[in-house]
VEXDREN-2710 file (C-alpha; in Angstrom, 1 decimal):
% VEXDREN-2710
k/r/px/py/pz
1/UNK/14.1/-3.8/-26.0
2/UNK/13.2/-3.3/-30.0
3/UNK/14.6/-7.3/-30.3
4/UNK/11.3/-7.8/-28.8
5/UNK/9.5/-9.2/-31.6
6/UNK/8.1/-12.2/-30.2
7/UNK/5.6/-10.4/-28.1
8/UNK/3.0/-10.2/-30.8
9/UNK/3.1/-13.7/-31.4
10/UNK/2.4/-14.3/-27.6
11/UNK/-0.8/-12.6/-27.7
12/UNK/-4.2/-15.1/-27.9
13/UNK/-7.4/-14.2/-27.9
14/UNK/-9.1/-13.4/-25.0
15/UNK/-12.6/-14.9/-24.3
16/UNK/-15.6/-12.5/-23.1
17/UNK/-17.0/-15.5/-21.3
18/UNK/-14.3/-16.3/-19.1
19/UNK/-15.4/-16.1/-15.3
20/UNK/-13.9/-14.1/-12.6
21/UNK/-13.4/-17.5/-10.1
22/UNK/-10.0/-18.5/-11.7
23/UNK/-7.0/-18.3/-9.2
24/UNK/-5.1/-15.1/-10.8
25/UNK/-2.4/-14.7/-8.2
26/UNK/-1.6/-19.0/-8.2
27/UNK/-1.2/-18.6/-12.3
28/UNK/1.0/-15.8/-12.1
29/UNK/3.2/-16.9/-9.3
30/UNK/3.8/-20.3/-11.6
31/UNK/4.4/-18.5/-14.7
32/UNK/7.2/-16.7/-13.3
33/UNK/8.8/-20.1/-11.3
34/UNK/8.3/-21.9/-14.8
35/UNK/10.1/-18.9/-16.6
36/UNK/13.0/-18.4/-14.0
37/UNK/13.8/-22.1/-14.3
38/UNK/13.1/-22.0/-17.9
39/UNK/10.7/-24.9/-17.5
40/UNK/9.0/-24.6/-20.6
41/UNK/7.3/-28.3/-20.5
42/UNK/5.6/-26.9/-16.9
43/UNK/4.5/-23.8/-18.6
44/UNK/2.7/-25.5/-21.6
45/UNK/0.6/-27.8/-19.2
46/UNK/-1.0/-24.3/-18.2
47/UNK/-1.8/-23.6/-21.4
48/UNK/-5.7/-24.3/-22.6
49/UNK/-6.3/-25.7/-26.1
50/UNK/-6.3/-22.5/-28.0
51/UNK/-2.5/-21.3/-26.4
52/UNK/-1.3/-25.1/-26.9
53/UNK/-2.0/-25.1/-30.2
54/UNK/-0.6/-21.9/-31.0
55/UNK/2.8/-22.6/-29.1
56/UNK/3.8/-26.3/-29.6
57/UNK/6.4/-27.9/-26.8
58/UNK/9.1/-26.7/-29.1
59/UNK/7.9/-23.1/-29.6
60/UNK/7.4/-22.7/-26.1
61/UNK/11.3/-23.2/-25.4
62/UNK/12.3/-21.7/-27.7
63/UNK/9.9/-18.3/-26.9
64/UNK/10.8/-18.9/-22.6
65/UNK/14.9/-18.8/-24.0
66/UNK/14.5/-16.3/-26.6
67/UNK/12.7/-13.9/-24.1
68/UNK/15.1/-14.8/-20.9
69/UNK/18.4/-13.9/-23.2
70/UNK/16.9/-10.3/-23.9
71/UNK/15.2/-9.7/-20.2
72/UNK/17.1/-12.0/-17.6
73/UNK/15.2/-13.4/-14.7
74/UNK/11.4/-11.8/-13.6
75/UNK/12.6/-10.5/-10.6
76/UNK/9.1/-9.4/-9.4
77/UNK/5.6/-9.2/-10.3
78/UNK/3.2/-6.2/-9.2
79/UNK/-0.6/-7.1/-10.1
80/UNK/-1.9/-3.8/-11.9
81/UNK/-5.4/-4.6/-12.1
82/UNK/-7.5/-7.4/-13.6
83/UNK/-12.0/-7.8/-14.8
84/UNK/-13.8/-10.7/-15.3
85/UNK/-11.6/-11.5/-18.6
86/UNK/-8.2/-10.9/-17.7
87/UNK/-5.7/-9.7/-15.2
88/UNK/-2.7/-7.9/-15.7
89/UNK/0.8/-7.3/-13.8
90/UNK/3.8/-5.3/-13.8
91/UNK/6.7/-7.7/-14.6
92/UNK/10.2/-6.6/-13.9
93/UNK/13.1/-8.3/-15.1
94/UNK/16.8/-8.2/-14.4
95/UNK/16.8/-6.1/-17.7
96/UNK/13.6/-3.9/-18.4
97/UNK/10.3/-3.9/-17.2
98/UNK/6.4/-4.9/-19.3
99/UNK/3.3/-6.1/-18.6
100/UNK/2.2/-9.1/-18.3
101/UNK/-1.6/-10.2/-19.6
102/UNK/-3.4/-13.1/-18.3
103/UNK/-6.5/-14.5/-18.9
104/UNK/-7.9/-17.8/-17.6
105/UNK/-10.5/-20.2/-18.3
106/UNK/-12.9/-22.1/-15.6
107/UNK/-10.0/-24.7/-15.2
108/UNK/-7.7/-22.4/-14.4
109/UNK/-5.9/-23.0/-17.9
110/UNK/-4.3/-20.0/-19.8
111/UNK/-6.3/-19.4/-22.8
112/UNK/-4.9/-15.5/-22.9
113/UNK/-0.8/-14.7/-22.3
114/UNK/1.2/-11.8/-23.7
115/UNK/3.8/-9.6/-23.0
116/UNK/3.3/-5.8/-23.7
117/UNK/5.8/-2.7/-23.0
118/UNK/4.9/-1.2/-19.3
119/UNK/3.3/1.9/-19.5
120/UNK/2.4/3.4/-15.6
121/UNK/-1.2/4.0/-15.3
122/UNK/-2.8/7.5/-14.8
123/UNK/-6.3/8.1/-13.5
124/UNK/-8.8/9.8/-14.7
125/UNK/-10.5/12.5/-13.2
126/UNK/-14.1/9.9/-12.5
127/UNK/-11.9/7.6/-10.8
128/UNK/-9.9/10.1/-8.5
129/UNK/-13.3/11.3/-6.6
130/UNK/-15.7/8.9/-6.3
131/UNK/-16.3/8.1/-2.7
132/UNK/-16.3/11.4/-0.5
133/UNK/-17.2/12.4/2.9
134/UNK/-18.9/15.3/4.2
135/UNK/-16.9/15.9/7.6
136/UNK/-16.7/19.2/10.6
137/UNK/-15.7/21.9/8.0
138/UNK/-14.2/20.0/4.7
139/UNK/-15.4/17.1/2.4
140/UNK/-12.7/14.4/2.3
141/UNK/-11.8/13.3/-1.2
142/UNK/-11.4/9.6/-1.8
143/UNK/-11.1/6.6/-4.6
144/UNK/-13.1/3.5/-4.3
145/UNK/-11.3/0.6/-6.2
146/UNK/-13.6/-2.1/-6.5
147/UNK/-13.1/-5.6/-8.0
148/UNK/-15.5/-7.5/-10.3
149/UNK/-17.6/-10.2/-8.3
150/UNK/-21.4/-11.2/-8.2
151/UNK/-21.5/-10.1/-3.9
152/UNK/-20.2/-8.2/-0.9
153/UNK/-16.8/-7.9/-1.0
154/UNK/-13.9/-6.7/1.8
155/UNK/-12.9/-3.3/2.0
156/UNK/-9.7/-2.0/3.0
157/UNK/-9.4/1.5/4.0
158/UNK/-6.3/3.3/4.2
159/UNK/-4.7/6.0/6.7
160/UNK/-2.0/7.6/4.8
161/UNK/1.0/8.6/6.7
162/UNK/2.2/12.5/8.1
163/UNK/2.3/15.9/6.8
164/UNK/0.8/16.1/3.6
165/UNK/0.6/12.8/2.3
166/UNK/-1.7/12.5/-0.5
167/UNK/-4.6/9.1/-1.0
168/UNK/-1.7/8.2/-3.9
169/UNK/1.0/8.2/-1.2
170/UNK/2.7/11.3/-2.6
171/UNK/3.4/14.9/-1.2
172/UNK/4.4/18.2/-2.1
173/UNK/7.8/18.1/0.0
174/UNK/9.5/15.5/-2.3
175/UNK/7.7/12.5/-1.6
176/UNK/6.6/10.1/-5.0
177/UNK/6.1/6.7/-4.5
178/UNK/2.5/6.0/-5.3
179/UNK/2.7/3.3/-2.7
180/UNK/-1.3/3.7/-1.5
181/UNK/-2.1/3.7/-5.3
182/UNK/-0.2/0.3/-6.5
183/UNK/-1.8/-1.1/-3.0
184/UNK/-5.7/-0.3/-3.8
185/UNK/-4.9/-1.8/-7.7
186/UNK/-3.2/-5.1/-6.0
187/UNK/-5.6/-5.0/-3.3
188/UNK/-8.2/-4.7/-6.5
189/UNK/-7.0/-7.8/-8.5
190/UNK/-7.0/-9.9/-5.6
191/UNK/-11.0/-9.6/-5.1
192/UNK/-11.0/-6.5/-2.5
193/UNK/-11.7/-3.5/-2.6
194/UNK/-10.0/-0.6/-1.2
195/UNK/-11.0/3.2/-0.3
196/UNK/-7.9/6.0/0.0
197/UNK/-8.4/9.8/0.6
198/UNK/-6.9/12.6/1.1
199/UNK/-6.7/13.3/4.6
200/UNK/-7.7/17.0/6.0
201/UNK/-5.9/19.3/5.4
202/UNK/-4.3/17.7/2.2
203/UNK/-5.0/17.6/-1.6
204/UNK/-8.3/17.9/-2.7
205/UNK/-9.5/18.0/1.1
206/UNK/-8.4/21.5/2.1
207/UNK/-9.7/24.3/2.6
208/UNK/-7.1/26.8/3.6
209/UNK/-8.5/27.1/7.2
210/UNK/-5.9/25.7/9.8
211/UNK/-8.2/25.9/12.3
212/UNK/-10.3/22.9/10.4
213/UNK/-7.4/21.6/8.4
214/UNK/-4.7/21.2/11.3
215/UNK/-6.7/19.1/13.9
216/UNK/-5.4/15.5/15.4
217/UNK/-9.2/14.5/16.3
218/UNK/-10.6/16.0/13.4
219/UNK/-7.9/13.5/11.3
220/UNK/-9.4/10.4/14.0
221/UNK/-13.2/11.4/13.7
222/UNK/-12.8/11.7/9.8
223/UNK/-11.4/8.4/9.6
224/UNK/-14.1/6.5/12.2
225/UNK/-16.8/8.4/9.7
226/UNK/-15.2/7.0/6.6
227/UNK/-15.1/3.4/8.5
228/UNK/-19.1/4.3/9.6
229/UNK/-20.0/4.7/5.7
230/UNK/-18.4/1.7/4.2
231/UNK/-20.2/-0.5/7.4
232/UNK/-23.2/0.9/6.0
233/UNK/-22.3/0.4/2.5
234/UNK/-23.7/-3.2/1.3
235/UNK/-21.0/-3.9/-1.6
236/UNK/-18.7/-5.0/1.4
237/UNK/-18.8/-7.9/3.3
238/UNK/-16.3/-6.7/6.3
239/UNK/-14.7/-3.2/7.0
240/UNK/-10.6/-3.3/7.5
241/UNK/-8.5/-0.2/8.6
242/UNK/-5.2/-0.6/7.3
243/UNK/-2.8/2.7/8.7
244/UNK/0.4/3.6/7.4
245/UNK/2.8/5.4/9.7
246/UNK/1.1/8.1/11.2
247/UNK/-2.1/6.5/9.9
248/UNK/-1.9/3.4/12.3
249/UNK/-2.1/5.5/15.5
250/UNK/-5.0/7.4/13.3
251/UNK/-6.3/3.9/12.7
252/UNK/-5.9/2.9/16.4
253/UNK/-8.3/5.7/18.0
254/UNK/-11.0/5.6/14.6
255/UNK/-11.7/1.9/15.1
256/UNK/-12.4/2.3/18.9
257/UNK/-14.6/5.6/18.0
258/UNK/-16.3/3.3/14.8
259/UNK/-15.5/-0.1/14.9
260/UNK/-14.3/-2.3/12.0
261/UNK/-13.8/-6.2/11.4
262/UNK/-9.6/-6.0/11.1
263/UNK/-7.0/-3.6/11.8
264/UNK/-3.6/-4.1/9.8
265/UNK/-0.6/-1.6/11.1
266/UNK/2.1/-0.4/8.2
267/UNK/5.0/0.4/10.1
268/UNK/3.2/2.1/12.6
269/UNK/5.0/3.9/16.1
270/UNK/4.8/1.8/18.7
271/UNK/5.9/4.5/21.6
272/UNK/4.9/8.1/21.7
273/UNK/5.5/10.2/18.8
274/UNK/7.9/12.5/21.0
275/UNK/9.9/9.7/21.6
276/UNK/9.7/8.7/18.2
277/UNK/10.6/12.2/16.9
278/UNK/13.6/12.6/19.2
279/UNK/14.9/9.1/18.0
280/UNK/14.4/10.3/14.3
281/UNK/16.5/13.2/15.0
282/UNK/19.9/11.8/17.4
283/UNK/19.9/9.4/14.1
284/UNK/19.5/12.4/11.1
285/UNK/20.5/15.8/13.4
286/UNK/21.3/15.1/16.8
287/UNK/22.7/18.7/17.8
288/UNK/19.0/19.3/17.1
289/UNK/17.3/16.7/19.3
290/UNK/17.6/18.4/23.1
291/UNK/16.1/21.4/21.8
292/UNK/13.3/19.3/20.1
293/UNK/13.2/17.7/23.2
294/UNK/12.4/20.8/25.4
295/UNK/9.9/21.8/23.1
296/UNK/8.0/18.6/22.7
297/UNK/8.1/18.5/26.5
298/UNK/6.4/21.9/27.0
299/UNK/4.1/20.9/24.1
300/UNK/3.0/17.7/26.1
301/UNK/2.2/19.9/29.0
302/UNK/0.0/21.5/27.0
303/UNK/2.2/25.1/26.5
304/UNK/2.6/26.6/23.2
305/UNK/6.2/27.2/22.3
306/UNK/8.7/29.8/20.8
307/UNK/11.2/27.6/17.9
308/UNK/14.1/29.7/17.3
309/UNK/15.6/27.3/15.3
310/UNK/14.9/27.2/11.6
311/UNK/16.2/23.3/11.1
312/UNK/12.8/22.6/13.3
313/UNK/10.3/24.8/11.9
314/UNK/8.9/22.3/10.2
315/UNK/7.8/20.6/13.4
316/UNK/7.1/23.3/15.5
317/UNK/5.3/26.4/13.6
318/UNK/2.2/28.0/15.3
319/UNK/-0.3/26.6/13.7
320/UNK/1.0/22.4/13.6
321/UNK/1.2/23.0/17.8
322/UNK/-2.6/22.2/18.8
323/UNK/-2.1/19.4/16.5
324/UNK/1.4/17.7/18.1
325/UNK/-0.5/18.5/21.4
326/UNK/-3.2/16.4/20.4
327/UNK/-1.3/13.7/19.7
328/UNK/1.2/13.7/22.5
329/UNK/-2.2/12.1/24.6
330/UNK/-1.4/8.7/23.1
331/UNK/0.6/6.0/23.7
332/UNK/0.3/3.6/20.5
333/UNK/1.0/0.5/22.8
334/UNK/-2.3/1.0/25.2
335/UNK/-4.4/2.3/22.7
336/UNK/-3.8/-0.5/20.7
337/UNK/-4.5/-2.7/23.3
338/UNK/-7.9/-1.8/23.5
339/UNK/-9.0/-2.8/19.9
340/UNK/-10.8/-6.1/20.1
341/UNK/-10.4/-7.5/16.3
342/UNK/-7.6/-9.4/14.3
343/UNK/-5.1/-6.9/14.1
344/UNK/-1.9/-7.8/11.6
345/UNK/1.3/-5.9/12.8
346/UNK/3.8/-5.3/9.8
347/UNK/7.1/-3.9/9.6
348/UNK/10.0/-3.8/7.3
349/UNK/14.0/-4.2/8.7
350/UNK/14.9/-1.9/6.3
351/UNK/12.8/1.3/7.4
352/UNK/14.9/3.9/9.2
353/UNK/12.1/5.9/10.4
354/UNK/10.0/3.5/12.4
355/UNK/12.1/-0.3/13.7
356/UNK/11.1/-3.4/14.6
357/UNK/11.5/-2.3/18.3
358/UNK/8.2/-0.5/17.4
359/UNK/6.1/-3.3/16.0
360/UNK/7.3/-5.5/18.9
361/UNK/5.7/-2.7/21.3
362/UNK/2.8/-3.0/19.5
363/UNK/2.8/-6.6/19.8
364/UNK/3.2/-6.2/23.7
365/UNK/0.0/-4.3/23.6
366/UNK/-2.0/-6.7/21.5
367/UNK/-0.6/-9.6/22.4
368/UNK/-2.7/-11.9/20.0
369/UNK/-1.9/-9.7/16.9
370/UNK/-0.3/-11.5/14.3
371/UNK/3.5/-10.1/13.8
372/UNK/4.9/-10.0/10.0
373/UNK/8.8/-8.5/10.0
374/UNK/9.6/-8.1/6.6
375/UNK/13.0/-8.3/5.2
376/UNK/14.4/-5.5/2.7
377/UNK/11.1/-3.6/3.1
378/UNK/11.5/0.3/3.8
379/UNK/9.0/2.5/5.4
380/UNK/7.2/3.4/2.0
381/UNK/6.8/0.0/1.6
382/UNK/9.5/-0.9/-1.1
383/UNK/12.1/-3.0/-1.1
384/UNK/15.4/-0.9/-0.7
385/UNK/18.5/-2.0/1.6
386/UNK/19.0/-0.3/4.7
387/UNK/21.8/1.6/3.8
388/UNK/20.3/4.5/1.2
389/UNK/17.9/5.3/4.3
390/UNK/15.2/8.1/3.3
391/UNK/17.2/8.6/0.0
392/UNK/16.5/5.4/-1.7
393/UNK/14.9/6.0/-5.2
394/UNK/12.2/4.4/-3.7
395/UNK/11.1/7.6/-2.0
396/UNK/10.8/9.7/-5.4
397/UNK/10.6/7.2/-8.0
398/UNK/6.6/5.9/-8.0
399/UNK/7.3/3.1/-10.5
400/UNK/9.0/1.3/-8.2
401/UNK/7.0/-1.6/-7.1
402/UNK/5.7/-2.4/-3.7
403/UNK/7.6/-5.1/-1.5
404/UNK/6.1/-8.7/-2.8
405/UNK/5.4/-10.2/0.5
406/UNK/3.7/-7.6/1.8
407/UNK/1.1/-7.7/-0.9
408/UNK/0.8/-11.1/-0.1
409/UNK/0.7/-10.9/4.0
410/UNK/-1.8/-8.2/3.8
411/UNK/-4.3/-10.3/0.8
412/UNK/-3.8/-13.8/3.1
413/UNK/-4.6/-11.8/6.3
414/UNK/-7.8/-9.8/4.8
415/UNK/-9.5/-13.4/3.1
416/UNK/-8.5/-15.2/6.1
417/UNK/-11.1/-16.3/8.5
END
């Protein structure tokens, strides 16, 4: 990487009176055909006067080889943010990773383009609580990301997934991926704005109480009162639930409590979570998975029960039984059927927690839902190939970038009309 040294001559000013109309994700998407192909003469046609003077035809091959022999192909582009000047993505190559600066003119011509090292972003302590919600017993914590524009924007809210799963999509049991973060910033530099908190119970919105932080319908009534405040709120122009996991079956029963514009489903159950659970376990313990099924049974019934095995006391201590109750009531399938709104069903083939058998279920319930089965997608929304399974990097490393078409099924469905 310290061969680098064309990167400072890549940098060009960037104007304070560029407007925020220009068509970021189009520019970016080229930049990275034109450099993969090396077509440097298609690369200087997006230039604007001030870049094309500064990097001649001949420069600009020589710059698009010098930079390919050091970094390889640009595998994949993650937006990281962007203002009314500029916008900024994560560029990974074959060979190391930086950011990538781009500012555009009216035209849509580049009159800003550089290359810096990648440095992951941290928030601040303003940005991590800015849009909270008094709620039965706790104030949920949550981050507003909003874009720059002159009106009412979307809003996405999302439902993280279960146990304690943070807004960031991160937990104390292991789990790292930032994956709701990296969605609110891309979600952010494509014009929409997105809301994430921590659900009850978790981070900054517990209390220490399990009898108010261990609730199914408190979960459900928290997230129909988040959807109630941003109808309310003017900044947005429509309201979509977007629930991960878990979070979709949240999503499912909030939106028909407090009704939205769109629902989106990330890799959400599409049977009963006792049937999911049993699934889970004949795959990753299945010695364990009649005794979990007995249990769940009695649960279902509505009977506490005694776990004498320590593999499941994860699932079944005391106080997390009013709460698997709870949510033994619903079948995903006809709850979703009852939701009268676009609703965008996605799924990766690579996620060994929830299938595609699911998200086909949930198609059978909402039969005009749109369908997206994305390839090499896990369920924390990386890319990762089916055989690491729940030990891919992807579940502890949070620099690793969400899948690509995801972002971009989830931005066409939201501006779609």
């Amino acid at each position: 990487m310290k061969k680098i040294c064309l990167l400072a001559t890549l940098l060009l000013s960037f104007s304070p009176e560029i407007t925020a109309q220009a068509n970021y994700p189009a520019a970016a998407t080229k930049v990275q055909r034109y450099y993969n192909q090396q077509q440097a003469d298609s690369l200087y046609r997006m230039f604007g006067p001030a870049i094309k003077a500064a990097l001649p035809p001949d420069q600009t091959r020589a710059m698009l080889a010098q930079l390919h022999g050091q970094l390889g192909d640009m595998m994949q582009l993650t937006s990281t943010g962007g203002d009314a000047n500029s916008h900024t993505w994560r560029a990974d190559f074959t060979k190391g990773t930086l950011t990538m600066l781009i500012a555009l003119n009216p035209d849509n011509l580049m009159e800003g383009f550089r290359f810096v090292p990648y440095q992951e972003k941290k928030a601040t302590e303003t940005e991590a609580d800015n849009y909270n919600l008094p709620a039965a017993g706790v104030t949920l914590h949550g981050t507003l990301t909003l874009p720059v524009s002159n009106g009412p924007v979307p809003v996405v809210l999302v439902i993280a997934g279960s146990g304690p799963t943070d807004r960031n999509g991160n937990n104390n049991i292991g789990l790292k991926t930032n994956a709701y973060k990296m969605l609110a910033e891309t979600l952010q530099a494509n014009g929409i704005a997105c809301v994430r908190y921590d659900k009850r119970g978790v981070g900054a919105s517990a209390t220490g109480k399990p009898e108010t932080d261990i609730s199914f319908e408190g979960t459900v009534n928290d997230a129909a009162g988040y959807i109630t405040m941003l109808k309310a709120d003017k900044r947005f122009s429509r309201v979509i639930v977007a629930g991960h996991s878990e979070g979709s079956m949240i999503g499912v029963l909030a939106l028909q409590r407090s009704p939205g514009d769109r629902f989106i489903s990330l890799a959400g159950p599409g049977e009963p979570i006792d049937l999911i659970l049993i699934r889970q376990l004949m795959v990753q313990a299945p010695t364990l998975a009649g005794k979990a099924k007995a249990m769940l049974d009695s649960l279902k019934q509505g009977h506490k029960v005694f776990n004498t095995e320590p593999a499941l006391k994860g699932m079944f201590y005391p106080e997390v039984q009013p709460y698997m109750m709870a949510w033994l009531k619903y079948a995903p399938q006809q709850e979703i059927a009852q939701l009268k709104m676009p609703i965008l069903i996605v799924q990766g083939t690579t996620d060994v927690q929830i299938s595609v058998k699911d998200a086909q279920l949930l198609k059978q319930g909402a039969p005009g839902a749109q369908l997206k089965i994305i390839g090499q997608m896990n369920h924390v929304l990386k890319t990762a190939p089916a055989a690491s399974g729940v030990g891919d990097a992807s579940y502890t490393d949070p620099s690793r970038p969400l899948n690509p078409e995801l972002v971009k099924v989830m931005v066409d469905f939201i501006q779609s009309r």
